[in-house]
PDBQT receptor file of N, H, CA, C and O in Angstrom, charges set to zero:
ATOM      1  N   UNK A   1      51.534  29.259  19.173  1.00  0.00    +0.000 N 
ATOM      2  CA  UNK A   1      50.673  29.245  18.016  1.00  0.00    +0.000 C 
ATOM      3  C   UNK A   1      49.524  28.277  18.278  1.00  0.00    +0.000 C 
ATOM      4  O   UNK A   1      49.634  27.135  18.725  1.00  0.00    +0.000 OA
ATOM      5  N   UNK A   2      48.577  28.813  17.984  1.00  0.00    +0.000 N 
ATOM      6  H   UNK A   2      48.488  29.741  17.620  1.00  0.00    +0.000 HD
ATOM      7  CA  UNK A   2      46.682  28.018  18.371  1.00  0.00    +0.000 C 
ATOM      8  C   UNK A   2      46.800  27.500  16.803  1.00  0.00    +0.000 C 
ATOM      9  O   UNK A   2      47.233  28.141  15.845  1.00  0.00    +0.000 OA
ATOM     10  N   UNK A   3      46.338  26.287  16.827  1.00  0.00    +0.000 N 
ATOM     11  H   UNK A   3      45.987  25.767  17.605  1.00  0.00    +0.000 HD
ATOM     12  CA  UNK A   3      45.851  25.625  15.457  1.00  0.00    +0.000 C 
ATOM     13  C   UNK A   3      44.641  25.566  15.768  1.00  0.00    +0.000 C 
ATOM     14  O   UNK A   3      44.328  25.462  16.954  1.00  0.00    +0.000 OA
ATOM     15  N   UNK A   4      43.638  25.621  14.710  1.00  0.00    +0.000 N 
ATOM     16  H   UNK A   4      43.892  25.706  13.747  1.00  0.00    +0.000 HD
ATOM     17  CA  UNK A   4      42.545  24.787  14.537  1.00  0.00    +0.000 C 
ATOM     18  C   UNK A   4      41.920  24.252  13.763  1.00  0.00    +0.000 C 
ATOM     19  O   UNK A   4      41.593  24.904  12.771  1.00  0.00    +0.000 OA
ATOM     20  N   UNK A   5      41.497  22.877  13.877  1.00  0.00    +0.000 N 
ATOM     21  H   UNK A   5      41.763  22.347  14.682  1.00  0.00    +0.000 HD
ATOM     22  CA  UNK A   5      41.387  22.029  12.650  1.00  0.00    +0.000 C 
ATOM     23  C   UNK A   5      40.064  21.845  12.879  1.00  0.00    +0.000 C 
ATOM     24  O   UNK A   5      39.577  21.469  13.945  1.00  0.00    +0.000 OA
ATOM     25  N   UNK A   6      39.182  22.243  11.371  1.00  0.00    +0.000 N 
ATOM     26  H   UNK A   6      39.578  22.548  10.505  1.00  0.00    +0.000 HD
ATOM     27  CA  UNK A   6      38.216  22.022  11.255  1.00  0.00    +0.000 C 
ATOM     28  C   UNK A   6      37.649  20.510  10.350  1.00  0.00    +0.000 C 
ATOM     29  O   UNK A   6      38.018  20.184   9.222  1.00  0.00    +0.000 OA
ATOM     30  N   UNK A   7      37.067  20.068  10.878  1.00  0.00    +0.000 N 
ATOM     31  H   UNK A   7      36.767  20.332  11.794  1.00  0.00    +0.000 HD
ATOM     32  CA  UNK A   7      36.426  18.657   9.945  1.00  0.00    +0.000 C 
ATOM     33  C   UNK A   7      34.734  18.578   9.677  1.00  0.00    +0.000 C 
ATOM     34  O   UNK A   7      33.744  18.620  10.408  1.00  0.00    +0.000 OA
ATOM     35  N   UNK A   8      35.015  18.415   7.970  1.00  0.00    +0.000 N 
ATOM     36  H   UNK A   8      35.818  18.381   7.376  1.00  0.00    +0.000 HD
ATOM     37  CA  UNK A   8      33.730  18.687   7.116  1.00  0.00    +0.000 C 
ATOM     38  C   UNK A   8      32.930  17.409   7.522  1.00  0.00    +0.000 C 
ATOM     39  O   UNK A   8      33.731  16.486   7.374  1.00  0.00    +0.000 OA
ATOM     40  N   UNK A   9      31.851  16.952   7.921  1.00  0.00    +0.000 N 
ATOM     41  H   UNK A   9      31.200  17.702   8.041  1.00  0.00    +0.000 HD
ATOM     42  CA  UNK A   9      31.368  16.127   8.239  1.00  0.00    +0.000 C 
ATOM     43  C   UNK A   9      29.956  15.766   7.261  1.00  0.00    +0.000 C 
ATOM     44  O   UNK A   9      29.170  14.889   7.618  1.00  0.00    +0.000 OA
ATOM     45  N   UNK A  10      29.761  16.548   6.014  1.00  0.00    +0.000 N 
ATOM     46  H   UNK A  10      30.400  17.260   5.724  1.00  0.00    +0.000 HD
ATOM     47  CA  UNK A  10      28.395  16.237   5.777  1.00  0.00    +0.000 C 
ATOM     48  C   UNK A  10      28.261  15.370   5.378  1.00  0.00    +0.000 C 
ATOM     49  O   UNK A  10      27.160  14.822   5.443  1.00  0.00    +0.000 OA
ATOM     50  N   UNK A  11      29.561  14.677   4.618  1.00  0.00    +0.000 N 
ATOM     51  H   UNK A  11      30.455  15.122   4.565  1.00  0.00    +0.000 HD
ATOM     52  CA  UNK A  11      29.085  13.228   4.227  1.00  0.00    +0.000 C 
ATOM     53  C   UNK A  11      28.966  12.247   4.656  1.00  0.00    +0.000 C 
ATOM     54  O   UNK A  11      28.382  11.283   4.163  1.00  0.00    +0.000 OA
ATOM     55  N   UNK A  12      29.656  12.348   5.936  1.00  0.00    +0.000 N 
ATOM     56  H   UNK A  12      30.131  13.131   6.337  1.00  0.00    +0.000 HD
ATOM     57  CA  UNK A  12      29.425  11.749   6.881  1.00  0.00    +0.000 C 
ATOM     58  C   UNK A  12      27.834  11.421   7.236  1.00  0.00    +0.000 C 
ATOM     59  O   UNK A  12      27.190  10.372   7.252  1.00  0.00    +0.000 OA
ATOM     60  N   UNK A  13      27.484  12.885   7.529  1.00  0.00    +0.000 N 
ATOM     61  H   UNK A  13      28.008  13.737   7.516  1.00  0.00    +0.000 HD
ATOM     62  CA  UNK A  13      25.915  13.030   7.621  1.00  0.00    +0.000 C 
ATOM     63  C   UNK A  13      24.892  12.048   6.251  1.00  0.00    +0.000 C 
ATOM     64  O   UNK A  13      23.827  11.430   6.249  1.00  0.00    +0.000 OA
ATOM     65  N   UNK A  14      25.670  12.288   5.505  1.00  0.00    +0.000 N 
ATOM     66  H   UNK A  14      26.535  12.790   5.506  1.00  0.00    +0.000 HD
ATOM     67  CA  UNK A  14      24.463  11.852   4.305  1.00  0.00    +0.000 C 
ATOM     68  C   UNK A  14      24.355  10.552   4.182  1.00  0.00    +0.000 C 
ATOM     69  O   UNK A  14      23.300   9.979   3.912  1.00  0.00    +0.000 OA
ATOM     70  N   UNK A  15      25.407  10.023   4.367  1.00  0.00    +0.000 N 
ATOM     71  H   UNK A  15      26.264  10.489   4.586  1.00  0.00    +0.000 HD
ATOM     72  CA  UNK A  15      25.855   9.089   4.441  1.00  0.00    +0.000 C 
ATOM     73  C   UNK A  15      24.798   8.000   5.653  1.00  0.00    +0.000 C 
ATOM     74  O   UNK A  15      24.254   6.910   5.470  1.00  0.00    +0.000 OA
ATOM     75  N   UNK A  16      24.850   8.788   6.709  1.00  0.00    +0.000 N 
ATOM     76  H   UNK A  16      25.291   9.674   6.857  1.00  0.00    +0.000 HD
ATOM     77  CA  UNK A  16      24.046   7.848   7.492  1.00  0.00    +0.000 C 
ATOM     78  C   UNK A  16      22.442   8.155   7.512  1.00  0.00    +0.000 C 
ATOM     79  O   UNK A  16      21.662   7.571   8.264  1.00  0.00    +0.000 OA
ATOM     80  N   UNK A  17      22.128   9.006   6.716  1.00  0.00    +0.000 N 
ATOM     81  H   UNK A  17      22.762   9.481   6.106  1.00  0.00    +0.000 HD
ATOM     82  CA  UNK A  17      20.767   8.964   6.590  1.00  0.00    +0.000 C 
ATOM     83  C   UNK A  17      20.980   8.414   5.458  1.00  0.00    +0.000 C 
ATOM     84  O   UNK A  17      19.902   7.853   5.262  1.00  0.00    +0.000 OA
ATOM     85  N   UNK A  18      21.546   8.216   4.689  1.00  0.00    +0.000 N 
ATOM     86  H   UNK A  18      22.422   8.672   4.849  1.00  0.00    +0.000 HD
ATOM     87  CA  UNK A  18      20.755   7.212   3.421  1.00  0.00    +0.000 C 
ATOM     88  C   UNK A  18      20.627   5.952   4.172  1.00  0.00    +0.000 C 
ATOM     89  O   UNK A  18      19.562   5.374   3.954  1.00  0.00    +0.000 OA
ATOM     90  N   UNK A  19      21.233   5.511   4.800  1.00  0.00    +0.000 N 
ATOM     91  H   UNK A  19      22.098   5.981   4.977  1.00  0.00    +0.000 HD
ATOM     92  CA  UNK A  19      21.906   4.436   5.765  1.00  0.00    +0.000 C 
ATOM     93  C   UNK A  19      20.449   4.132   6.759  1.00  0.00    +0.000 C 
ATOM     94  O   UNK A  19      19.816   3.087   6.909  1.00  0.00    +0.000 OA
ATOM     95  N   UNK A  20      20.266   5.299   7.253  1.00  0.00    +0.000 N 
ATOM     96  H   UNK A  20      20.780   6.148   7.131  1.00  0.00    +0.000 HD
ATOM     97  CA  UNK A  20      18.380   4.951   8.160  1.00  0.00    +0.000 C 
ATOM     98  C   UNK A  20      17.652   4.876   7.178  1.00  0.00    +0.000 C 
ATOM     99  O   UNK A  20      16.867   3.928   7.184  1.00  0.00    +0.000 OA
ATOM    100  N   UNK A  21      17.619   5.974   5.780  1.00  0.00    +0.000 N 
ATOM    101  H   UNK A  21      18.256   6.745   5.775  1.00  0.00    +0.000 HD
ATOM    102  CA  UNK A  21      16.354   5.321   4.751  1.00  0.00    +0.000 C 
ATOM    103  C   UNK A  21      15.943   3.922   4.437  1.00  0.00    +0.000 C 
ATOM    104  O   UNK A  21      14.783   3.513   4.397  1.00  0.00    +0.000 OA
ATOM    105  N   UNK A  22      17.301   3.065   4.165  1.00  0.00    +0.000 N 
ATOM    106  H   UNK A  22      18.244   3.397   4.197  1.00  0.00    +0.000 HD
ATOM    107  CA  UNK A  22      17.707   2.386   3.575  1.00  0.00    +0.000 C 
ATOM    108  C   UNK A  22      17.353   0.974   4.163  1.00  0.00    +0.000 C 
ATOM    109  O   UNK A  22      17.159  -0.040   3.492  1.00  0.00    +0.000 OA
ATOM    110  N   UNK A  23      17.283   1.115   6.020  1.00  0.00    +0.000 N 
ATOM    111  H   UNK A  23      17.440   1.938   6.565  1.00  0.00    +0.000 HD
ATOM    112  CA  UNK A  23      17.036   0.540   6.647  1.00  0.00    +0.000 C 
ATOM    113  C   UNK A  23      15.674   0.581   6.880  1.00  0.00    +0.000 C 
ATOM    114  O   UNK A  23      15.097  -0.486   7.090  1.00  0.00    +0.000 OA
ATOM    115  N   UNK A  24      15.017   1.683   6.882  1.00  0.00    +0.000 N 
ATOM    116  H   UNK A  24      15.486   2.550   6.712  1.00  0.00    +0.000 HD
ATOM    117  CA  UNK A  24      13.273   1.979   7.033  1.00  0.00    +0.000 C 
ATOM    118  C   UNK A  24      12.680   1.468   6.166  1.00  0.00    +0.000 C 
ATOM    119  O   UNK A  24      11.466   1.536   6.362  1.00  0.00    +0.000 OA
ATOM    120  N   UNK A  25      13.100   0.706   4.789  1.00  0.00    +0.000 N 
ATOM    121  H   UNK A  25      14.086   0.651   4.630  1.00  0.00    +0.000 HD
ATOM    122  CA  UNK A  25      12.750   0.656   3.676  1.00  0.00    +0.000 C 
ATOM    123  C   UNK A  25      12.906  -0.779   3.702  1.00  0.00    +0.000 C 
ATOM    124  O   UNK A  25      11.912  -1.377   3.291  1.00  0.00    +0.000 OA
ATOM    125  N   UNK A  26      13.833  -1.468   4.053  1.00  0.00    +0.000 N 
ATOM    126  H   UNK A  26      14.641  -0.982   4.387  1.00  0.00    +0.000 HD
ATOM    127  CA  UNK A  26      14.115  -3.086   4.765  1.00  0.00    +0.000 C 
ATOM    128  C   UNK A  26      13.236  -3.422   5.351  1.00  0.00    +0.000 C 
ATOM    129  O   UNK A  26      12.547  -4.321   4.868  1.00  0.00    +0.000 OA
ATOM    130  N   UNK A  27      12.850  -2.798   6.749  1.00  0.00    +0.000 N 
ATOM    131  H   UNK A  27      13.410  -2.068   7.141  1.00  0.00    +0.000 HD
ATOM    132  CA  UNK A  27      12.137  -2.819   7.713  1.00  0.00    +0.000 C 
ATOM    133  C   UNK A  27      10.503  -3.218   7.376  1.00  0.00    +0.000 C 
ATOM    134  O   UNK A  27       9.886  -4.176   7.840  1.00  0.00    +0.000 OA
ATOM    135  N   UNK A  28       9.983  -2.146   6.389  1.00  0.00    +0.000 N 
ATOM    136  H   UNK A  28      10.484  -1.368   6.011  1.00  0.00    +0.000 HD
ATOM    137  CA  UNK A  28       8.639  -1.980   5.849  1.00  0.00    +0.000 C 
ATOM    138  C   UNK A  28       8.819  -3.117   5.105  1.00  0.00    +0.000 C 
ATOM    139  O   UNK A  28       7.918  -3.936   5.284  1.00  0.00    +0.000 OA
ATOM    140  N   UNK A  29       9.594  -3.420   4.401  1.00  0.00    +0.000 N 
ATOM    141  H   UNK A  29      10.326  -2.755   4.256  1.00  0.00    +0.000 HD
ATOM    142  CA  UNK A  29       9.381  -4.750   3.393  1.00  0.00    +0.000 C 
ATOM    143  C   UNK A  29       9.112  -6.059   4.036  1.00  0.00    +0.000 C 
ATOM    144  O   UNK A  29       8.114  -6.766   3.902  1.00  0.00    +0.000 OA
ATOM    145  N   UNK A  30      10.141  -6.256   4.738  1.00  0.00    +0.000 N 
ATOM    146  H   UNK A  30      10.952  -5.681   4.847  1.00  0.00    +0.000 HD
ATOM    147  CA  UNK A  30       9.850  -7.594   5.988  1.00  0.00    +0.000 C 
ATOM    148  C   UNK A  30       8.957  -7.383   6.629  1.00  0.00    +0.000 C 
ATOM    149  O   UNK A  30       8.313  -8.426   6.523  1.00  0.00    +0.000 OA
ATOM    150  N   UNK A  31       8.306  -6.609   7.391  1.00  0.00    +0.000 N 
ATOM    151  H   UNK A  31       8.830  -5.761   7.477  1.00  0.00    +0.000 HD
ATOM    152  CA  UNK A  31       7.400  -6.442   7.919  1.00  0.00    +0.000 C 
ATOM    153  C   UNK A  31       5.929  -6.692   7.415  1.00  0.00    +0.000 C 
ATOM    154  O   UNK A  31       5.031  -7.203   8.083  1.00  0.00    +0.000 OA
ATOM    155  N   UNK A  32       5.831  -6.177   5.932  1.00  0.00    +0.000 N 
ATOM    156  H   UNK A  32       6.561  -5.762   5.389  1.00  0.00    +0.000 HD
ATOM    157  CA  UNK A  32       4.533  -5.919   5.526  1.00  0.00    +0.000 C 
ATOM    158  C   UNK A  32       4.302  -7.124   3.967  1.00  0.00    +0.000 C 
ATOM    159  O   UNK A  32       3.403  -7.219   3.131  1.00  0.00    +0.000 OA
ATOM    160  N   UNK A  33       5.550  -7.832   4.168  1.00  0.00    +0.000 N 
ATOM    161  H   UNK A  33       6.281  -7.754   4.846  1.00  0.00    +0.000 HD
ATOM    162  CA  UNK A  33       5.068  -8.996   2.527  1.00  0.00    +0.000 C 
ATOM    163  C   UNK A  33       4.116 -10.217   2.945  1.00  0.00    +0.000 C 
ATOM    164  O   UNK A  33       3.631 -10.360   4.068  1.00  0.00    +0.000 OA
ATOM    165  N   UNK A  34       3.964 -10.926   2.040  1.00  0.00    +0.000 N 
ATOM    166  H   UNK A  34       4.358 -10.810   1.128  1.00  0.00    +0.000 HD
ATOM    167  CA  UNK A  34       2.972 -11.573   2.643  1.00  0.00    +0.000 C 
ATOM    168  C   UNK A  34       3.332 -13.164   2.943  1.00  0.00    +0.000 C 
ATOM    169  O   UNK A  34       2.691 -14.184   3.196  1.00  0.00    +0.000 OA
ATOM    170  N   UNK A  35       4.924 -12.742   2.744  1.00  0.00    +0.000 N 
ATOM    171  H   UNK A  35       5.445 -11.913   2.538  1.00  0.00    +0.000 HD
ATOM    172  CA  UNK A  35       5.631 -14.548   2.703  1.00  0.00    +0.000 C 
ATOM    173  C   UNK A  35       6.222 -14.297   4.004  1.00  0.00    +0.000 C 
ATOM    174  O   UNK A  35       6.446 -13.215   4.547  1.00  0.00    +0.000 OA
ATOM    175  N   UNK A  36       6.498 -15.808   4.528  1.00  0.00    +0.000 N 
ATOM    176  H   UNK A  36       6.317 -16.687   4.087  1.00  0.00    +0.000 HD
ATOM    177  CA  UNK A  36       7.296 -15.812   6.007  1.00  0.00    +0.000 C 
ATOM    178  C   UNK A  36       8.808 -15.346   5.268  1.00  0.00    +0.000 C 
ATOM    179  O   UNK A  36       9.205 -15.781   4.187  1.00  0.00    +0.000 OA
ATOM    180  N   UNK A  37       9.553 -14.323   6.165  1.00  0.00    +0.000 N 
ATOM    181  H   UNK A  37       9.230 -13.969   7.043  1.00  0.00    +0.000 HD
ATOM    182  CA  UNK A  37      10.489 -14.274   6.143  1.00  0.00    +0.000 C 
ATOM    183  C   UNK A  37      11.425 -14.919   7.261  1.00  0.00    +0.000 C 
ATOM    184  O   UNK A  37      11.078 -14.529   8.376  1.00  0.00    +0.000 OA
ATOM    185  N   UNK A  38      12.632 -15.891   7.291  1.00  0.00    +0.000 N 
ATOM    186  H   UNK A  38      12.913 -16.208   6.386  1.00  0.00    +0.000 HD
ATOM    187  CA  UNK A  38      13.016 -15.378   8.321  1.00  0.00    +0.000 C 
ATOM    188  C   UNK A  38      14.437 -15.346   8.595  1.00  0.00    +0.000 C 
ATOM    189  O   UNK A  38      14.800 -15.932   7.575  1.00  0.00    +0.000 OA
ATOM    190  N   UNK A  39      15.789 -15.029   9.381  1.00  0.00    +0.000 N 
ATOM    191  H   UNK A  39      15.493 -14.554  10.209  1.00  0.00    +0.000 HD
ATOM    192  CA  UNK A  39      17.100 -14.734   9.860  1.00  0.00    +0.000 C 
ATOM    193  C   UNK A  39      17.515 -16.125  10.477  1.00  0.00    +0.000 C 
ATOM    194  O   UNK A  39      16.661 -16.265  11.352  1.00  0.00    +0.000 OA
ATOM    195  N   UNK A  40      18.141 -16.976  10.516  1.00  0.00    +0.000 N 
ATOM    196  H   UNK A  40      18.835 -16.862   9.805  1.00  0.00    +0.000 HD
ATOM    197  CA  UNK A  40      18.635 -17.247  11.436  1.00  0.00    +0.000 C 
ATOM    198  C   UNK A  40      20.442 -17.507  11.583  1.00  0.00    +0.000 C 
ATOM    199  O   UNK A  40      21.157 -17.352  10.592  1.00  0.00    +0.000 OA
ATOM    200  N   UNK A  41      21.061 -17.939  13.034  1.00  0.00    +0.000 N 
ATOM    201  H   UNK A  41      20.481 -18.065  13.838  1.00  0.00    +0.000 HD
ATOM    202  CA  UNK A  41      22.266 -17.600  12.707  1.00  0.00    +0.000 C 
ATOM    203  C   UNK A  41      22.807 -19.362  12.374  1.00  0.00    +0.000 C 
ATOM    204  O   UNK A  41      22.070 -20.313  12.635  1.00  0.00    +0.000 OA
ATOM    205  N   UNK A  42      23.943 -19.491  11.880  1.00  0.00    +0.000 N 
ATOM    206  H   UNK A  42      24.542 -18.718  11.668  1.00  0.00    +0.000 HD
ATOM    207  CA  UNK A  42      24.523 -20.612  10.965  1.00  0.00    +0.000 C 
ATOM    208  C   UNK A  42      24.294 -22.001  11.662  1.00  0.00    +0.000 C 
ATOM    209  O   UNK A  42      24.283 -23.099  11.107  1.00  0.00    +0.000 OA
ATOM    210  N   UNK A  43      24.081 -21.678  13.222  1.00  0.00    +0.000 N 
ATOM    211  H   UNK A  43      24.090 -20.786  13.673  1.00  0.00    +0.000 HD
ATOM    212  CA  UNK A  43      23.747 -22.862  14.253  1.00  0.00    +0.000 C 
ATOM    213  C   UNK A  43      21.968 -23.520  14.143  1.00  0.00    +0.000 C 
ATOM    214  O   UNK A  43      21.529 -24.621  14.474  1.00  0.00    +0.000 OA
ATOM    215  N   UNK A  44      21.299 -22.374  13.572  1.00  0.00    +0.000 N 
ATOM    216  H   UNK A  44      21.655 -21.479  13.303  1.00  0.00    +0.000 HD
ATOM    217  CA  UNK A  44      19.977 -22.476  13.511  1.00  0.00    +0.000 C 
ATOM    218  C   UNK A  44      19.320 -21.956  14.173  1.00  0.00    +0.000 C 
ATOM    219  O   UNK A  44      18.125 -21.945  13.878  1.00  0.00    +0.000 OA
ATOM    220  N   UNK A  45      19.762 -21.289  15.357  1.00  0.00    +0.000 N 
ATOM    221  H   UNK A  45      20.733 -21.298  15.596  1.00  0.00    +0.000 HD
ATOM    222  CA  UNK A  45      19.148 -20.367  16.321  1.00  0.00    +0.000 C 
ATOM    223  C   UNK A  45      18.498 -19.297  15.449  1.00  0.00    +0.000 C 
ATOM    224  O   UNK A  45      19.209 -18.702  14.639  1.00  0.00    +0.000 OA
ATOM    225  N   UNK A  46      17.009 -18.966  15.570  1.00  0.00    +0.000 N 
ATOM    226  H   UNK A  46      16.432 -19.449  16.228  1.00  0.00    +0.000 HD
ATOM    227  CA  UNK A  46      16.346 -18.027  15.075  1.00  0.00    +0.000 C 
ATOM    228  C   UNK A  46      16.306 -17.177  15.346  1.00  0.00    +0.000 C 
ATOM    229  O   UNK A  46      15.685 -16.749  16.320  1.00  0.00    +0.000 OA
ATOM    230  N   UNK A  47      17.245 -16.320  14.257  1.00  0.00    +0.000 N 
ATOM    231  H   UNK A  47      17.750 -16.667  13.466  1.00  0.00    +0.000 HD
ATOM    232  CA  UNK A  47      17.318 -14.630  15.187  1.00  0.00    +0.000 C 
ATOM    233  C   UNK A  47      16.348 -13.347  14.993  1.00  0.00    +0.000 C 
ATOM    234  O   UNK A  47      16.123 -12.336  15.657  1.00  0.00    +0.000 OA
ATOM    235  N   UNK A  48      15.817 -13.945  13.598  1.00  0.00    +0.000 N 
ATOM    236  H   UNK A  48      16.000 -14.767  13.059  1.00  0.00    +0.000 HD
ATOM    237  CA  UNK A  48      14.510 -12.633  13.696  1.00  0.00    +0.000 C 
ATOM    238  C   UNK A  48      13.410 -13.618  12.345  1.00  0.00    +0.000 C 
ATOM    239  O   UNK A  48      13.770 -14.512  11.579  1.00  0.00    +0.000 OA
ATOM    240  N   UNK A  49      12.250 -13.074  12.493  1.00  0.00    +0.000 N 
ATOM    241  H   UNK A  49      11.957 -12.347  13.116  1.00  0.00    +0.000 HD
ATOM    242  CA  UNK A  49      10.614 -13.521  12.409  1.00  0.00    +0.000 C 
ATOM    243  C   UNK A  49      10.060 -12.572  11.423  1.00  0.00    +0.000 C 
ATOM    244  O   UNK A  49      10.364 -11.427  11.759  1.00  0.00    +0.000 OA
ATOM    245  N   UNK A  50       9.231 -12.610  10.126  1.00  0.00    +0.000 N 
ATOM    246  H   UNK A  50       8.984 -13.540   9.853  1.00  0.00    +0.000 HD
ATOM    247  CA  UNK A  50       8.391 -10.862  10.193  1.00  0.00    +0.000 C 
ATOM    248  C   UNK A  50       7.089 -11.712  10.602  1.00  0.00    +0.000 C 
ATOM    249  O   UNK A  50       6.942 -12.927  10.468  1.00  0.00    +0.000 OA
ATOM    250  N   UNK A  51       6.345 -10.949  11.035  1.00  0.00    +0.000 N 
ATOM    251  H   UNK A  51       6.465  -9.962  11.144  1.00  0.00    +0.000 HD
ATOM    252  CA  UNK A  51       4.785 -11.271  11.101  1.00  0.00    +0.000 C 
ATOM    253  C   UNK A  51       4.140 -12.347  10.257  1.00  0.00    +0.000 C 
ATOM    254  O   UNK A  51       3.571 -13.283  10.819  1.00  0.00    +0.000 OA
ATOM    255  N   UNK A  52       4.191 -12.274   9.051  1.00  0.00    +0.000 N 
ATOM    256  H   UNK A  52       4.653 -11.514   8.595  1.00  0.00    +0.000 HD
ATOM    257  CA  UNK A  52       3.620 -13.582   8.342  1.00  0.00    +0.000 C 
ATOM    258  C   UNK A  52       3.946 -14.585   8.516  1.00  0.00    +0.000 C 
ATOM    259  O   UNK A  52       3.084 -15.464   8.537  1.00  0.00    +0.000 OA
ATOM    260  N   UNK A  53       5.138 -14.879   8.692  1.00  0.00    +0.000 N 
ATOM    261  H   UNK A  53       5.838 -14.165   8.675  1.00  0.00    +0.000 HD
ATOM    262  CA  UNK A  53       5.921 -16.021   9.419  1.00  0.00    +0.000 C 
ATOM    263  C   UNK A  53       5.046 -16.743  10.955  1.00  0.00    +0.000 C 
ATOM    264  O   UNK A  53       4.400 -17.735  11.293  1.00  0.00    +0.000 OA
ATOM    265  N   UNK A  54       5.386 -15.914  11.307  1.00  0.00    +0.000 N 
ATOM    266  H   UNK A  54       5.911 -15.108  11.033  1.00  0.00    +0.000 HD
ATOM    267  CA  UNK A  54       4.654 -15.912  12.960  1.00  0.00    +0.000 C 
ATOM    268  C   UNK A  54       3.199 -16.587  12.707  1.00  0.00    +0.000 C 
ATOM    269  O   UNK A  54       2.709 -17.617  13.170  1.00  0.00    +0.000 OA
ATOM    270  N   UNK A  55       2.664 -15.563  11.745  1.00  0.00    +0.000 N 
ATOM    271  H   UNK A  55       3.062 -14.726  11.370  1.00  0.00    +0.000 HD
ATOM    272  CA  UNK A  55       1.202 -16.012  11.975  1.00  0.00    +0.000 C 
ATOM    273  C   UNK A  55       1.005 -17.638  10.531  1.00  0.00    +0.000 C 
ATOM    274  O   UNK A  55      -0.029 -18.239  10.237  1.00  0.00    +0.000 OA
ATOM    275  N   UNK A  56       1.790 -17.755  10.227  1.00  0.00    +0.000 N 
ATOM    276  H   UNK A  56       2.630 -17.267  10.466  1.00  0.00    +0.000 HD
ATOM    277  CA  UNK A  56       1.713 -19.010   9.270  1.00  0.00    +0.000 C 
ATOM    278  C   UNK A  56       1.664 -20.258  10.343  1.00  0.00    +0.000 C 
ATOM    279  O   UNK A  56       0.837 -21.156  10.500  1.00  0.00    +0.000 OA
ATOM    280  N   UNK A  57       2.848 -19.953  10.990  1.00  0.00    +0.000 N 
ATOM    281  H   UNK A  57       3.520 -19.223  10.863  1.00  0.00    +0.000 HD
ATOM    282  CA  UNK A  57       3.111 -21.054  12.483  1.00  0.00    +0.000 C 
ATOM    283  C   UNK A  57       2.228 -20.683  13.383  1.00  0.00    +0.000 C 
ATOM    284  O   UNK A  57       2.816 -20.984  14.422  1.00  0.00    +0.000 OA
ATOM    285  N   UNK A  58       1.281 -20.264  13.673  1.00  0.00    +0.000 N 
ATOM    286  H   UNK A  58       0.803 -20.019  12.829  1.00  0.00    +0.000 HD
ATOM    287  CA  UNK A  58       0.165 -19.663  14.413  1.00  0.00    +0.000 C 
ATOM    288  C   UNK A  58       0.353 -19.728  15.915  1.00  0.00    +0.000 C 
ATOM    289  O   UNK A  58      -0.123 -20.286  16.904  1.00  0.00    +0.000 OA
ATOM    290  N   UNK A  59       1.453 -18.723  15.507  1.00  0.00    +0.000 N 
ATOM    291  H   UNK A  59       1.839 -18.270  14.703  1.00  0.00    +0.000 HD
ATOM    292  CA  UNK A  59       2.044 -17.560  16.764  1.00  0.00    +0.000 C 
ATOM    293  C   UNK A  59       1.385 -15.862  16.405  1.00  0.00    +0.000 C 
ATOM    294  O   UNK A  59       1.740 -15.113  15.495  1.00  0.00    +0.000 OA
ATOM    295  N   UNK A  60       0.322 -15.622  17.482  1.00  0.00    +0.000 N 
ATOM    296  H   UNK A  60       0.034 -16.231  18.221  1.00  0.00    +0.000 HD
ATOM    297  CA  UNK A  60       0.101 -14.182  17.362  1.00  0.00    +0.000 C 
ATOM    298  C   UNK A  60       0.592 -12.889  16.980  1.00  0.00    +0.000 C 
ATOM    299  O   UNK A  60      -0.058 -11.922  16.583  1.00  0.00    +0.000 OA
ATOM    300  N   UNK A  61       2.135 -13.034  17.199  1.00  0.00    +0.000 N 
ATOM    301  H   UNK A  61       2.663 -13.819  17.522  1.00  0.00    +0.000 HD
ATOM    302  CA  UNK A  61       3.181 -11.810  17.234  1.00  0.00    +0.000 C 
ATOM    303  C   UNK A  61       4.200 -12.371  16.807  1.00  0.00    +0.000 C 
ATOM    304  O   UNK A  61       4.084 -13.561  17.097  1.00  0.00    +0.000 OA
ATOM    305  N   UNK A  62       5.172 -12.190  16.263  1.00  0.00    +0.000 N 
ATOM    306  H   UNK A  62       5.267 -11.222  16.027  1.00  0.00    +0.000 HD
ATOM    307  CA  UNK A  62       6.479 -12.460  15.924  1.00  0.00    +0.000 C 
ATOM    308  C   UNK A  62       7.426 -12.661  17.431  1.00  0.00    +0.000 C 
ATOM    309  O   UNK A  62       8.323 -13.484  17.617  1.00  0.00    +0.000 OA
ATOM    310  N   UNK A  63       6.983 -11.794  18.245  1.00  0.00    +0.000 N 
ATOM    311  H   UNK A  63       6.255 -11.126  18.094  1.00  0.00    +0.000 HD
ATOM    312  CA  UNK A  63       7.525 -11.585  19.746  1.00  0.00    +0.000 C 
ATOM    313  C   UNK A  63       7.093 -12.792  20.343  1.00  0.00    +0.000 C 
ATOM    314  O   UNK A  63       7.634 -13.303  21.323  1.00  0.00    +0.000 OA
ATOM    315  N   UNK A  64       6.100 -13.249  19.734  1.00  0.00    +0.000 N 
ATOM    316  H   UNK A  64       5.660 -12.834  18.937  1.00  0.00    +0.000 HD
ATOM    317  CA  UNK A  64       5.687 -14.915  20.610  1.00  0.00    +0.000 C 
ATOM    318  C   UNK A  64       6.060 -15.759  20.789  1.00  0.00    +0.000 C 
ATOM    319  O   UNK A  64       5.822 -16.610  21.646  1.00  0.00    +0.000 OA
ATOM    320  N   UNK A  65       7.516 -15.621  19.084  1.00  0.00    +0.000 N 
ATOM    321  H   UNK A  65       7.709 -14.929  18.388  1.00  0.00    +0.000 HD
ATOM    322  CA  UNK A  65       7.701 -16.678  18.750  1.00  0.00    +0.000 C 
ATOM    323  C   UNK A  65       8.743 -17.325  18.896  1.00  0.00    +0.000 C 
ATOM    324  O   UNK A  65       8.814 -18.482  18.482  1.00  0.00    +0.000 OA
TER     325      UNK A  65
């Protein structure tokens, strides 16, 4: 006897595009406000910059910095 098991996956699917919207929508915000944002981890190591930040400390790029 052949079984075959099928698995519904769309919510899966929906699930992770709300999940990239959600993140594209993060992304644009940090990126484009006009206050320094910034991440760092509990040691103080700076783990991420947006642009205003950067350019407040007058670093060209966030990547500079």
């Amino acid at each position: 006897m052949h079984w075959r098991i099928a698995t519904d996956i769309t919510q899966r699917k929906l699930m992770e595009e709300a999940l990239r919207r959600s993140e594209a929508r993060y992304r644009e915000l940090l990126d484009n406000t006009a206050y320094g944002i910034y991440h760092c981890a509990p040691d103080g190591q700076l783990l991420e910059a947006n642009p205003a930040l950067a350019s407040m400390l007058g670093y060209s790029s966030k990547e500079n910095s």
